[in-house]
N, C-alpha and C positions, 0 to 999 in steps of 0.2 A: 578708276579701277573697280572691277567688278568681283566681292568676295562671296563664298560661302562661306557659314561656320555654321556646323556639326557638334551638337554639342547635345545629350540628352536631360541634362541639366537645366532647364528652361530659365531660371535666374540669370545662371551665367549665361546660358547663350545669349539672354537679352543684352547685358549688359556688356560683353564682348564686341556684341552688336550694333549696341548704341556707341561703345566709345571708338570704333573705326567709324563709325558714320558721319559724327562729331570729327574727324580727321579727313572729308571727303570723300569718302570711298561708299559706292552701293554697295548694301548688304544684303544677303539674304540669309535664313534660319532653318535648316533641318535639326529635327530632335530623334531622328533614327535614322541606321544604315539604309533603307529602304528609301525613304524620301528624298536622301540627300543622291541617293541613284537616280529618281526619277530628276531632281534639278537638274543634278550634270549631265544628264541626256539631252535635257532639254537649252540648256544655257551652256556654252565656254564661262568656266568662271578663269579670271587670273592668276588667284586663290584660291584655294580651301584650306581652312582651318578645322582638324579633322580629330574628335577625339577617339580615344583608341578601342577605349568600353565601352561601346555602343550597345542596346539594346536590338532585338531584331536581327540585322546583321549587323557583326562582329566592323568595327573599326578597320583591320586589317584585311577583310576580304573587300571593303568599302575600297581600298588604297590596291591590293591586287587588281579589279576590278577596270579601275579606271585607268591604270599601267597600261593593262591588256588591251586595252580600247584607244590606246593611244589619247588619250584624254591630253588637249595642252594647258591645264591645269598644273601650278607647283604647289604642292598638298607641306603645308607643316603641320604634322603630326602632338598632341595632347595627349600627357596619360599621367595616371596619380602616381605611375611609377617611373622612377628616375633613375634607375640601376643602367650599370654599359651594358650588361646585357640585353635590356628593354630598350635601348636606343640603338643597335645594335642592327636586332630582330626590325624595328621598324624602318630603319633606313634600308636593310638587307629587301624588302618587300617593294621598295618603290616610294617612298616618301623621302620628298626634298631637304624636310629639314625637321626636326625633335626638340620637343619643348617639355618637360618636366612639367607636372600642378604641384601646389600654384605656382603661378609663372608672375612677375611685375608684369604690367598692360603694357609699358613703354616698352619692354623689350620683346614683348606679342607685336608690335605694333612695328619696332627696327626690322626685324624678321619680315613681317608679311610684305614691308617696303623694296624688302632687297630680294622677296621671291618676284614679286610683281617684276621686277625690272629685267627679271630674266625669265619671266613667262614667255616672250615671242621671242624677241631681242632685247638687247643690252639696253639701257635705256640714260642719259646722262643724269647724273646728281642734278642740275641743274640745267634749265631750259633757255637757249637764246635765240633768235631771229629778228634779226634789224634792230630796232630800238627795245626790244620788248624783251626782259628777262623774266624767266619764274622758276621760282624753288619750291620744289612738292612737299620737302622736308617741311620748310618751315612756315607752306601755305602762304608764300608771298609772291605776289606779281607785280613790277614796274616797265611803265613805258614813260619812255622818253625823262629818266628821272622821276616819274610820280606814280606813286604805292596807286597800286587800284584798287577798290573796296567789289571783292566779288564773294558773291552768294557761293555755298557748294558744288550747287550744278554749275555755275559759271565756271566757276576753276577747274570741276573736271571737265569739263567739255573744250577747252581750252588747250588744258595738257595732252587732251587724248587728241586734240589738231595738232597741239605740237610734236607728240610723239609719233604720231604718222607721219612726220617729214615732208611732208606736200601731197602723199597721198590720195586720192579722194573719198572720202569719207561719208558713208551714207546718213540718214536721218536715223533709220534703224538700227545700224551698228552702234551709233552713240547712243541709244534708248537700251540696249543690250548690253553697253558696258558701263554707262555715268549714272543712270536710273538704277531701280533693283527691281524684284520682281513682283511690289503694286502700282509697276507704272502701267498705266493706261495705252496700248500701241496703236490706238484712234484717236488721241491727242495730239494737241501743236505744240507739246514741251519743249522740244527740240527747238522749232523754231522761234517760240520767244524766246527759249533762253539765248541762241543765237542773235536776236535780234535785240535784245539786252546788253548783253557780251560786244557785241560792234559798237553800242553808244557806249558803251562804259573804257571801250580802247582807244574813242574815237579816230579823228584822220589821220594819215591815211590810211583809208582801211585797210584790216589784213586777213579778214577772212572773206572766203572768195566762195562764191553759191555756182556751182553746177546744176545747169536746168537738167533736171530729172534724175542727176545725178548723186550730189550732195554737198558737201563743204570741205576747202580746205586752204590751209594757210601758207 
């Protein structure tokens, strides 16, 4: 899952930051309405986590903004203010979902889980195909009976094959939604991590390489 967070607070955005990160998810960090424009022009994020008092531009013209443009971004909206009114006004504008400061992380964290799933399509609580189950929730993966021990990048690159249904899936779109935005796109991350990810699921394999095309399971 590929997030923004918008936060002009640089503390918290770090630390927002870091603790979806620590949950799998790429992160990236604007600290103004302005930058976090030039991101989402540049990236589909799954998310944004989007505060309301932005310096530069205003929080809400940020959330107009990306409405208008048809952005497939679900934006949960931040703000110090917690009134129906101010929850109100910002779901009235185009925002998915409203979160009061402070907010607990756990419940930043349920939220951004359940916008993700409905950013493209619906997405199942849990992941099965053939022997192989995984839970996003709780960051577990089992084949054939036995817990796999995977790294970040393994597990999202995994879910985002599982969640494409068979799809075929390029090397770049995975580097565009599992990576964040200091990944390298003249690197081979992808494909080691790929090629990590198959020994660690062992036989029989289930991720399957299209020449020139990409991967899928």
């Amino acid at each position: 899952m590929r997030v923004l967070v918008v936060e002009d607070h640089e503390g918290l955005a770090d630390a927002v930051a870091s603790g979806l990160r620590q949950e799998g998810m790429a992160v990236d960090v604007a600290l103004d309405g302005s930058t976090a424009l030039e991101r989402t022009a540049a990236t589909d994020y799954d998310v944004i986590v989007l505060d309301r008092d932005l310096p530069d531009v205003h929080g809400d013209e940020v959330c107009r903004t990306l409405v208008a443009t048809r952005a497939p971004s679900r934006i949960l909206m931040l703000t110090a203010s917690g009134t129906i009114a101010d929850r109100v006004d910002g779901l009235g504008i185009g925002a998915d979902d409203y979160l009061p400061k402070p907010c607990d992380f756990a419940e930043l964290l349920a939220r951004v889980r359940a916008l993700a799933r409905r950013a493209v399509s619906p997405s199942p609580p849990i992941f099965e195909h053939a022997d192989l189950t995984l839970d996003p929730a709780r960051r577990v993966a089992v084949r054939n009976g036995r817990r796999l021990v995977l790294t970040s990048k393994e597990f999202g690159v995994l879910e985002y094959l599982l969640a494409a249904e068979g799809r075929i899936v390029s090397a770049e779109e995975l580097l565009a939604h599992v990576w964040d935005q200091n990944a390298d796109p003249f690197t081979h991350a992808v494909k080691v991590t790929i090629s990590r990810l198959r020994a660690k699921l062992g036989d029989p394999s289930l991720i399957h390489t299209v020449r020139e095309g990409g991967y899928h399971i």
